[in-house]
C-alpha positions in Angstrom: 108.5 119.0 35.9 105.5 118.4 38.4 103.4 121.4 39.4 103.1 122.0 43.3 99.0 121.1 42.4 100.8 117.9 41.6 102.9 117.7 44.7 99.6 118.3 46.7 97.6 115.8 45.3 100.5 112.8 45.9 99.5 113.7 49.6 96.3 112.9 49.0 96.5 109.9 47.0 99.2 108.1 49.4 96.0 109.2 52.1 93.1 107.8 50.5 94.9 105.3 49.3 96.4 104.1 52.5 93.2 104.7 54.6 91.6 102.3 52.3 93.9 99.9 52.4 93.3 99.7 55.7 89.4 99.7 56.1 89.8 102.6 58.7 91.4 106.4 59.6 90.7 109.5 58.6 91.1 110.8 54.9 89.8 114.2 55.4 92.7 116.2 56.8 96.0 115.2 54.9 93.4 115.7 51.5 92.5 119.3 53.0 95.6 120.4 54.5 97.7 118.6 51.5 98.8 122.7 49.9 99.3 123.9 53.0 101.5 120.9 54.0 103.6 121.4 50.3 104.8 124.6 51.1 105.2 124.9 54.7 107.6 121.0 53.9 108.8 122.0 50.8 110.0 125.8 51.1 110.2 126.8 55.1 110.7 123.6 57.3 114.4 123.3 57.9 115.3 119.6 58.3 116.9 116.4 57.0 115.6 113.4 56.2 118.8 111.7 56.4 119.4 112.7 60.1 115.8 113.0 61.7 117.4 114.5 65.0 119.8 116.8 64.0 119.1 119.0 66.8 118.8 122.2 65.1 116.5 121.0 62.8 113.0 123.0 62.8 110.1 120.7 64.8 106.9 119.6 63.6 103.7 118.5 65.6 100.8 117.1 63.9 98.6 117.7 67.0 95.2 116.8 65.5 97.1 113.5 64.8 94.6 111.1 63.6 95.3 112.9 59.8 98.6 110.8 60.4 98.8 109.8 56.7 99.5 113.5 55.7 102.8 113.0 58.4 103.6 109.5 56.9 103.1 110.9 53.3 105.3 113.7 53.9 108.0 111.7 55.9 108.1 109.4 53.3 108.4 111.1 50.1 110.6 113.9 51.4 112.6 110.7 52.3 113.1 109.5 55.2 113.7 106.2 56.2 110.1 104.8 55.8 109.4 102.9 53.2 105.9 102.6 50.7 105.6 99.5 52.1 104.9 100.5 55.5 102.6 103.3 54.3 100.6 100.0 52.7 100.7 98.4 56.6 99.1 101.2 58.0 97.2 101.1 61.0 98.4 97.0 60.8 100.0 94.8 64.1 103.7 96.3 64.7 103.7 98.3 61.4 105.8 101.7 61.6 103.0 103.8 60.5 100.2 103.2 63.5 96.8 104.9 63.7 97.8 108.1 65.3 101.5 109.2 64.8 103.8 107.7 67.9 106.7 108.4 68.6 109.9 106.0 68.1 108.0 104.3 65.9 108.8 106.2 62.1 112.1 108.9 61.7 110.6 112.5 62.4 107.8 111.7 64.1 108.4 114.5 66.6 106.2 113.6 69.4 102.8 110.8 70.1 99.7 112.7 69.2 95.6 111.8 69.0 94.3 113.3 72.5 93.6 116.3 71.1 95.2 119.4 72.0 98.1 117.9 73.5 100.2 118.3 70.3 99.9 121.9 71.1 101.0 121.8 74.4 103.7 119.8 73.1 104.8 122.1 70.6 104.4 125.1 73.3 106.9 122.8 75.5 109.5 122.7 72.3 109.5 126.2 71.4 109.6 126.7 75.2 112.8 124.6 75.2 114.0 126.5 72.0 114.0 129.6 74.2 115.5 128.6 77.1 118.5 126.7 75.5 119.6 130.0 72.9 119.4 132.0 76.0 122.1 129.9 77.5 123.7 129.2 74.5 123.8 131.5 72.0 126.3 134.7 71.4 126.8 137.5 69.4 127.5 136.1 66.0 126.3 132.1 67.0 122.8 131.7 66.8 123.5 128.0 67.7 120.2 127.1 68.8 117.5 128.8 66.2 114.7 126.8 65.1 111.0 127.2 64.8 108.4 124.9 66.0 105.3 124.4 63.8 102.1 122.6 64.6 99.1 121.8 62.6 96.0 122.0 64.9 92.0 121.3 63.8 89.2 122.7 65.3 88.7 119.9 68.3 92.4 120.7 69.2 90.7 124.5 69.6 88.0 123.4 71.5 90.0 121.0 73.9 90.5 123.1 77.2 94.5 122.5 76.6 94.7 124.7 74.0 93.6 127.5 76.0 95.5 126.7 78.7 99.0 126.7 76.7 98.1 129.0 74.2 98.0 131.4 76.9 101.3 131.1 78.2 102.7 130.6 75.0 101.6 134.1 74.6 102.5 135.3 78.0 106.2 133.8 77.7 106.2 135.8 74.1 107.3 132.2 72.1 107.8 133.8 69.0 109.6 130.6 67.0 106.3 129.2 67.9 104.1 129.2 64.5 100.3 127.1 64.8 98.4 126.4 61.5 94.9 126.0 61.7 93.2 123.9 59.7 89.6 125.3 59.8 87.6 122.7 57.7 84.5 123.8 59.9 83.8 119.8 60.0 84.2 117.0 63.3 83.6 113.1 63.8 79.5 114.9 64.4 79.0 117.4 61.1 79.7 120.6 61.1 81.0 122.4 64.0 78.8 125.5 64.0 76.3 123.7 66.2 79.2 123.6 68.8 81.9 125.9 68.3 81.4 129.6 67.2 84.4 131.1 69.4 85.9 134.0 67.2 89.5 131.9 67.0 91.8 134.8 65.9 90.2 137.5 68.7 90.6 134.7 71.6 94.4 133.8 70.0 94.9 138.0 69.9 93.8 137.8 73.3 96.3 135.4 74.5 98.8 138.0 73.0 99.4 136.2 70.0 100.1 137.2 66.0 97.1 136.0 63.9 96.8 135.6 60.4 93.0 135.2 59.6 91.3 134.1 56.6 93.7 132.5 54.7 92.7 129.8 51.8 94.3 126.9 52.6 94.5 125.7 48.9 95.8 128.4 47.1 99.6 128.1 47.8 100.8 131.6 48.0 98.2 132.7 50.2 100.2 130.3 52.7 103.3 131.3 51.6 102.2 134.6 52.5 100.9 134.1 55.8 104.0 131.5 56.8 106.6 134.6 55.9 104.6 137.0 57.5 104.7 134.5 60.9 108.0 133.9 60.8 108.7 137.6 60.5 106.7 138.0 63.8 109.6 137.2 66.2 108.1 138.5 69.5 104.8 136.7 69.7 103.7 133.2 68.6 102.0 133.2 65.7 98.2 131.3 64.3 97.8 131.5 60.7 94.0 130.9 60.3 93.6 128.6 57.2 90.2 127.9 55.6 89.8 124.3 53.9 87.8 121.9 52.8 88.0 118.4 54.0 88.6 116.1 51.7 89.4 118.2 49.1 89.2 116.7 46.1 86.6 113.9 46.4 83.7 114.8 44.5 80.4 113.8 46.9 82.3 113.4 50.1 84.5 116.7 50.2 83.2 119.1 52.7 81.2 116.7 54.5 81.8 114.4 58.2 81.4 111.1 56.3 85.3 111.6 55.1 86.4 112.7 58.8 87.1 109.2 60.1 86.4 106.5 57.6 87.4 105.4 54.1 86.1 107.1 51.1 85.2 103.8 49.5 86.1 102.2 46.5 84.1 104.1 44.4 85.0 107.7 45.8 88.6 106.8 45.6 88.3 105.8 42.1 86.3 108.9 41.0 88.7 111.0 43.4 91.4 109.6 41.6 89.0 111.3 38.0 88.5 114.7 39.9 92.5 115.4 40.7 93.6 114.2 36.9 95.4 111.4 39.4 96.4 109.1 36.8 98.4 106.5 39.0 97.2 103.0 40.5 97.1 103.1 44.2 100.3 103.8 46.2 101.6 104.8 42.7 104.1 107.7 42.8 105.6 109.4 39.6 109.9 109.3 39.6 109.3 112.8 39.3 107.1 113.8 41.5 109.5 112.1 43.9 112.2 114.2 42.4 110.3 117.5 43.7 109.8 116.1 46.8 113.0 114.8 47.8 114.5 116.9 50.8 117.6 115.5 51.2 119.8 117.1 49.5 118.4 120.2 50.8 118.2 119.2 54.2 122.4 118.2 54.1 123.3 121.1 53.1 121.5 122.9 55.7 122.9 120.6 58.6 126.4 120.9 57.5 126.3 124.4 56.9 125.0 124.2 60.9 128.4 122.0 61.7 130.2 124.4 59.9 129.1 127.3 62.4 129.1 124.7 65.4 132.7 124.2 64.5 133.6 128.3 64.1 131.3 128.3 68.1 133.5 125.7 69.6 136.5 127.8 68.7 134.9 131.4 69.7 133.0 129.4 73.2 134.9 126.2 73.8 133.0 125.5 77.2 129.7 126.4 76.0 130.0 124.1 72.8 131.5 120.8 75.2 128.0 122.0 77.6 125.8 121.9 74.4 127.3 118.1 73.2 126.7 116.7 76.4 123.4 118.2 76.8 122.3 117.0 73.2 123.9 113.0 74.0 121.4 112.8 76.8 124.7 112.3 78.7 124.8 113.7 82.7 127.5 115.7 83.9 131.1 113.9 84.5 130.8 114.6 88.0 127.1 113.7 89.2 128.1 110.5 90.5 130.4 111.7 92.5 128.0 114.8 93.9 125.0 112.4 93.5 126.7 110.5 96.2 128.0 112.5 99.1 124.3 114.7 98.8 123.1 111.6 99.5 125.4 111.1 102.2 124.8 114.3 103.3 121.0 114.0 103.9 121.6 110.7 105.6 124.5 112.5 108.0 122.1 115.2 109.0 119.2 113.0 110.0 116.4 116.0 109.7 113.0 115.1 110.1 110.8 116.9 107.9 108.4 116.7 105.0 109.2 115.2 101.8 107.9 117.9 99.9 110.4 119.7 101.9 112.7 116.9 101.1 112.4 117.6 97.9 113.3 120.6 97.5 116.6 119.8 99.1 117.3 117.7 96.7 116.6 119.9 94.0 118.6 122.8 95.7 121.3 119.8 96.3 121.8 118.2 92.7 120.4 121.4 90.2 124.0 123.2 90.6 125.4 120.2 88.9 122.4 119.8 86.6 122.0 123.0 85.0 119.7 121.3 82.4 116.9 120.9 85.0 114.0 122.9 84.2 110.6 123.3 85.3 108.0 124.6 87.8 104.5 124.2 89.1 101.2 124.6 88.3 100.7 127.9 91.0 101.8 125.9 93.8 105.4 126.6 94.1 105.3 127.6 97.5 103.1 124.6 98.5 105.2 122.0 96.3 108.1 123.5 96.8 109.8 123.6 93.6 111.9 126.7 94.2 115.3 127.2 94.8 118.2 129.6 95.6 119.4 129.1 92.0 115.6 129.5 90.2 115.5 132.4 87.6 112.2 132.4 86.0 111.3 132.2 82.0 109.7 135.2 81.0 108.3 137.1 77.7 112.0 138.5 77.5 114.4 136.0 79.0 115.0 132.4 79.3 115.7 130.6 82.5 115.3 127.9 84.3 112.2 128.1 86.3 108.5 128.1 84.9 105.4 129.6 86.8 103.2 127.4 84.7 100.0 129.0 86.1 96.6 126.9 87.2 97.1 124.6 83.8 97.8 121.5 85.1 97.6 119.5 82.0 99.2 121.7 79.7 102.1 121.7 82.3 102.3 117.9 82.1 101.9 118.2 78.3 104.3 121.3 78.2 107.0 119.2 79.7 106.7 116.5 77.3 107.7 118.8 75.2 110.6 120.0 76.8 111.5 116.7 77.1 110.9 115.7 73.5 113.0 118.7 72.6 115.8 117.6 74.0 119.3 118.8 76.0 117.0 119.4 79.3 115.7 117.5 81.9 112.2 118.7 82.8 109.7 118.8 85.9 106.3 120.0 86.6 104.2 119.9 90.1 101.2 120.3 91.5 99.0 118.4 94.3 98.9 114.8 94.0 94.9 115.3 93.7 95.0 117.4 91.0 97.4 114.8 89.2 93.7 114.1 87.7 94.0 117.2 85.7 96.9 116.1 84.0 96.4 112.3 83.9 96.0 111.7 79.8 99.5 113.7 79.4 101.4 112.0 82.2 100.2 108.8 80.4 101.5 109.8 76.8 104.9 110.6 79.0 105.1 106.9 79.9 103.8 105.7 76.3 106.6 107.5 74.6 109.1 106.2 77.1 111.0 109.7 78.0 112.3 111.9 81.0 109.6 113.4 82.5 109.7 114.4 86.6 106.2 114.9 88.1 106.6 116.4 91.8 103.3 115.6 92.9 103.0 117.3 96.8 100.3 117.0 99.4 99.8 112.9 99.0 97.5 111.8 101.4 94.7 112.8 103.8 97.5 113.8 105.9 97.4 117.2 104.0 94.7 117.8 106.6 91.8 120.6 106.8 91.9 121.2 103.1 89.3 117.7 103.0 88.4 115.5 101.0 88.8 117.4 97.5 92.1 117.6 98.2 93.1 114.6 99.8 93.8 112.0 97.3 92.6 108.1 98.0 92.5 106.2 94.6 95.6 108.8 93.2 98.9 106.6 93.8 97.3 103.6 93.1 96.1 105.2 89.7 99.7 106.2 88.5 101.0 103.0 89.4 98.5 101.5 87.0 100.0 103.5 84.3 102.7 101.2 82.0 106.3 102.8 82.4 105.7 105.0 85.1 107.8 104.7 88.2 106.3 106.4 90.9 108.4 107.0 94.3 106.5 107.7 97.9 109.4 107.9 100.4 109.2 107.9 103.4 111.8 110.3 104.6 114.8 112.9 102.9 117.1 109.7 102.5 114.4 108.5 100.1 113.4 111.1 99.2 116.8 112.2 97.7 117.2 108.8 96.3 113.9 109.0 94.4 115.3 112.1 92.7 118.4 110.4 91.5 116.4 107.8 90.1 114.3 110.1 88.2 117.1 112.3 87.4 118.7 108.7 86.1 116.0 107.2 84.6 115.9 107.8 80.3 113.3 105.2 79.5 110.4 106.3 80.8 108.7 109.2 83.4 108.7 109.7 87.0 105.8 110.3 90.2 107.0 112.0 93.0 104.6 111.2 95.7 105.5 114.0 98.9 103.9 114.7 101.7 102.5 118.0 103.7 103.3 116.8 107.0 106.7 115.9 108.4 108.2 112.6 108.8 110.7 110.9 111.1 114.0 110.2 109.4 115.0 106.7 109.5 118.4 105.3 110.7 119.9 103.2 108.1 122.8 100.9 107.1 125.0 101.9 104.0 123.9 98.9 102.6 120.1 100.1 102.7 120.8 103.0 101.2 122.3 101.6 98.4 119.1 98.7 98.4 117.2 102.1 98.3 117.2 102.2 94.0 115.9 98.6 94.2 112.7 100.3 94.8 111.8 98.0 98.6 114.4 97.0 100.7 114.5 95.5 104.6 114.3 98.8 106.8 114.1 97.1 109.5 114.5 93.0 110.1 112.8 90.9 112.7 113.8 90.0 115.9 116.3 86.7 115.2 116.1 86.9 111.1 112.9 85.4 111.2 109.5 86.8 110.6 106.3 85.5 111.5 105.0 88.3 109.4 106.3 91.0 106.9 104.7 94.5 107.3 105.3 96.6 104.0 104.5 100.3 103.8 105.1 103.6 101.6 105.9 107.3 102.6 104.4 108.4 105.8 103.2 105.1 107.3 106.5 103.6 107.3 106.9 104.8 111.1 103.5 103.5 112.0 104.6 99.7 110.3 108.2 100.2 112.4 105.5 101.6 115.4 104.0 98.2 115.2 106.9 96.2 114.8 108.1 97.4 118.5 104.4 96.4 119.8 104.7 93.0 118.0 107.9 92.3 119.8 106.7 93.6 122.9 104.1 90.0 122.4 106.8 87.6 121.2 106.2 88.4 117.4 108.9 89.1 114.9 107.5 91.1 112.3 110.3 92.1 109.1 109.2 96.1 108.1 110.1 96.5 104.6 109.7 100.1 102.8 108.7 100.0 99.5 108.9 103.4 97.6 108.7 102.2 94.5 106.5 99.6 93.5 107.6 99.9 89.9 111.0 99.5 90.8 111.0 96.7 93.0 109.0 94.7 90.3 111.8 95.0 87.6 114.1 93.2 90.3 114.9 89.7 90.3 113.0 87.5 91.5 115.4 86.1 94.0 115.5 89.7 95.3 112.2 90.6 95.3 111.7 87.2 97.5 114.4 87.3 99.8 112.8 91.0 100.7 109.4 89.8 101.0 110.3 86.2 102.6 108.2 84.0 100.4 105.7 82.5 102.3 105.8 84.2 105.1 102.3 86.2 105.8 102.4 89.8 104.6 100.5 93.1 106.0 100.8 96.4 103.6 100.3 99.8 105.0 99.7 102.7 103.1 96.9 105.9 103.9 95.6 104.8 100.0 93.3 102.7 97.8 93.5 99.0 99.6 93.1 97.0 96.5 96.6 97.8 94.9 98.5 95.8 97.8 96.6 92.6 97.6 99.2 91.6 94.5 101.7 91.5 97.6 99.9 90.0 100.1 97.2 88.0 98.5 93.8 87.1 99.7 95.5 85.7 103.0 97.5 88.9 103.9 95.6 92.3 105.2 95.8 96.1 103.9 95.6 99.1 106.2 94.2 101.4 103.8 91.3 103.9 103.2 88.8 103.0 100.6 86.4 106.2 101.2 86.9 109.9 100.6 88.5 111.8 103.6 86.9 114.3 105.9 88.4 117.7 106.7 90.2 117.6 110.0 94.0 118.2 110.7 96.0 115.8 109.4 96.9 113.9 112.6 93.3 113.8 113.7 92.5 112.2 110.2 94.9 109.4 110.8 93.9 108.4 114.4 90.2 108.5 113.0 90.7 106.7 109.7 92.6 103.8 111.6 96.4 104.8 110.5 97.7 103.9 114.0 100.8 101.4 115.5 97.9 99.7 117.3 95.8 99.1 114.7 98.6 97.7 112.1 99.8 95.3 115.0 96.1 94.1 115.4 96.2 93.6 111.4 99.2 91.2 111.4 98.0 89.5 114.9 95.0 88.7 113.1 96.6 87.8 109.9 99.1 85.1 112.0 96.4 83.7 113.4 94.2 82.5 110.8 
């Protein structure tokens, strides 16, 4: 029979051993948070290794995620499917145990962490979504949704700005399945930490209205025990248990110190660590019977089929509710969005308004959320400007769920938040702010396309046609900047048609995140074909074709500059030129098309003119070095939005002089 210091020091080994193995990582944290990891895997966490997304299964976020051998180590020997041999590959090409934990890559990796801080928004956006869901769900006698989420956070998770800005709502929204674990090793990648970070943790976490446990010893195991009951006790308020470590524990002259944050003890450390712990395996050497005390799944069966066993007694008591919950879990949309999806679309086209997208927008939400009731979200304290609120909203507060979230000014931990909520699973997420401010929230709209899920950001105010706000509001380089991002489709239509397109094509989409680009100001609605509409999802499609079917020049243009390329088109032909106007709301979207598509659209060889009130440089893949760009490539000025426009050059006139001078050369 192994001894939990036994347990402990298996996470270590498979650590130190793996780190070296691989000539780089970080040691430090799985050898100092190894006790606290035993007992919070071994004795609380409810899940099973055999099925990693058994939904009610508790979640687990390593947010400061470069300690990813203690996850590997854990996932591993509690077994899961990942084998020793990939915990010899780590950190190797297209291994399944990468630098900093990823998710898809290894079974029970929850979410992709590293950026500090934003596995704590993450974790904030699951028990979010734990809330909400056994609001809906749940009934007197079937607690069908009842999980916790823990995280593991280090001190530069703490001092990332993130933390602060989802700690507080976690504590505002009263998250109490939500339970963080702080590994205070007092140590960073620089030394010791109490040359820049003094803040008195548990009085700012009180603060934020949350439970603290202070002063725990993170190596003695029931201390933690102790503190982890007494959290999960706490059901009103999320919960910090505060536990003091030492890095590295267990290395004899680099424990405590930076030198074991991010690099390999060495072969000589490892071999006297291996002296220190009584560690009397070769490397990646594990006891059958330390295994044996680690193995989780026949614990973790029995606890998803005693779940089953209640789902089945919930589908007999709440038939509707349980069919609601298994569609929501399969990712699967509702039997009749097709069928709704299209006649709102028809709908908007049939009433012709013209108004702005943002406005558009919310249309479409108000349209396709009573058939959606898995559609969440909210802005970042723009609501009214973004427009994100509708007659069904009912917001998520300290003692109800709901469906709408007043995220506050935290415009990264929204972003991050909704990861989470889309990690979670069963909803469909947005969050919004100003296009501008999309900044703010740029590394976690990033990790939202590096994980490949369903994230909706309904980013408002899109151009320097938001007007006397100026330039610090008025984003240049923004859409330009998203589209740069791998896996994220961003939409800027031009009108409500698009605009309630775009929405079903996020709504759609399962592989990846969506940018909604809207604007302040209105925009003309544009008469269409049924056969453009439904070219609409390609991304770009012929608005509007030339004179005779053949163009002298093609004019493409985004959002609210389509009118000003169909503007020019009219002057063109008023001269004997045939100019094609295609509108391209999606850029993404239109590259994954074939190429015979995406030709026949852009009429190969034919000279090209792209419009947009944005960064220039982004349209030259479409139109080469022989084409033009009307674009802005300064900051704005502050000016009514229609003033900007004539001033910056966003005029008929001057897109017509463009493609006059492009033809001629």
């Amino acid at each position: 029979m192994s001894s939990r210091v036994e347990l402990a020091d298996a996470l270590r080994a498979l650590a130190m051993d793996a780190v070296q193995k691989a000539g780089s990582g970080h040691p430090g944290m799985p050898m100092g948070m190894a006790e606290i990891a035993e007992v919070l895997w071994n004795h609380h966490l409810r899940h099973n290794p055999a099925n990693p997304k058994w939904f009610d299964r508790d979640r687990f976020v390593l947010s400061n995620g470069h300690g990813s051998m203690l996850l590997y180590a854990l996932l591993h020997l509690t077994g899961y499917d990942l084998p020793l041999e990939e915990l010899k590959r780590f950190r190797q090409l297209h291994s399944r145990t990468p630098g900093h934990p990823e998710y898809g890559c290894a079974p029970g990796v929850e979410t992709t962490t590293g950026p500090l801080g934003q596995g704590l928004a993450n974790a904030v956006g699951m028990a979010l979504a734990e809330k909400i869901l056994a609001t809906e769900f749940n009934r007197d006698g079937f607690e069908i949704i009842n999980h916790h989420t823990y995280v593991f956070v280090g001190d530069g998770c703490l001092m990332e700005g993130i933390s602060q800005e989802a700690c507080s709502l976690a504590g505002t929204l009263g998250l109490g399945k939500l339970i963080a674990i702080y590994d205070d090793n007092g140590i960073s990648i620089d030394g010791k930490v109490s040359g820049w970070f003094t803040d008195d943790t548990p009085r700012r976490f009180e603060a934020c209205g949350w439970h603290v446990v202070p002063n725990v010893d993170g190596h003695d195991f029931d201390a933690v025990e102790r503190a982890l009951i007494a959290a999960k006790a706490e059901t009103a308020r999320p919960s910090l248990i505060c536990c003091k470590t030492v890095i590295a524990k267990g290395a004899p002259n680099k424990a405590g110190t930076h030198e074991a944050h991010g690099a390999p003890l060495g072969e000589t450390e490892v071999a006297a660590t291996r002296g220190s712990l009584n560690w009397n395996y070769g490397p990646f050497e594990i006891p059958r019977h330390v295994y044996e005390r680690w193995d989780a799944r026949a614990r973790g069966a029995a606890l998803e089929a005693k779940w089953n066993r209640k789902f089945i007694a919930y589908e007999a008591a709440c038939p509707d509710l349980a069919v609601e919950l298994r569609r929501r879990i399969a990712g699967e949309l509702p039997a009749n969005w097709r069928a709704h999806r299209d006649a709102f679309v028809a709908k908007v086209d049939e009433a012709a308004e013209t108004i702005a997208t943002r406005k558009a927008s919310q249309n479409a939400i108000e349209g396709l959320a009573p058939v959606l009731p898995e559609l969440v979200g909210g802005s970042a304290d723009l609501a009214w400007s973004n427009l994100t609120v509708w007659s069904g909203s009912r917001p998520v507060s300290k003692v109800d769920g709901g469906n709408y979230i007043y995220f506050g000014v935290r415009e990264l931990a929204m972003a991050a938040i909704v990861n989470g909520i889309s990690l979670h699973g069963a909803l469909i997420p947005y969050g919004a702010t100003f296009l501008v401010f999309s900044d703010y929230a740029r590394s976690a709209l990033r990790l939202s396309a590096l994980m490949k899920i369903r994230a909706i950001y309904v980013l408002t105010h899109d151009s320097i046609g938001l007007g006397e706000d100026g330039p610090t509001h008025q984003p240049v380089e923004h859409a330009a900047s998203l589209r740069l991002i791998p896996n994220m489709d961003v939409w800027r239509p031009c009108d409500a048609v698009e605009s309630a397109a775009a929405w079903v094509a996020a709504i759609e989409r399962k592989d990846g995140p969506t940018s909604l680009l809207l604007t302040r100001q209105n925009v003309p609605f544009q008469k269409r074909e049924a056969r453009q509409i439904a070219a609409i999802p390609r991304g770009g499609y012929v608005l509007s074709e030339a004179a005779g079917g053949s163009p002298r020049c093609v004019l493409i243009a985004t959002g609210s500059e389509v009118q000003l390329a169909l503007g020019a088109q009219r002057l063109l032909a008023e001269e004997g030129i045939a100019a094609r106007v295609v509108s391209m709301p999606s850029t993404s979207v239109f590259d994954r098309q074939d190429e015979a598509y995406r030709a026949g659209v852009l009429a190969r060889g034919v000279p090209r003119v792209a419009v947009e009130a944005g960064a220039s440089d982004y349209w030259r893949k479409y139109v080469g070095l022989d084409g033009a760009v009307v674009g802005i490539d300064r900051f704005g000025e502050s000016a009514p939005g229609a003033e900007l426009f004539r001033y910056f050059g966003f005029t008929a006139v001057n897109v017509a002089n463009a493609v006059k001078r492009v033809i001629s050369r």
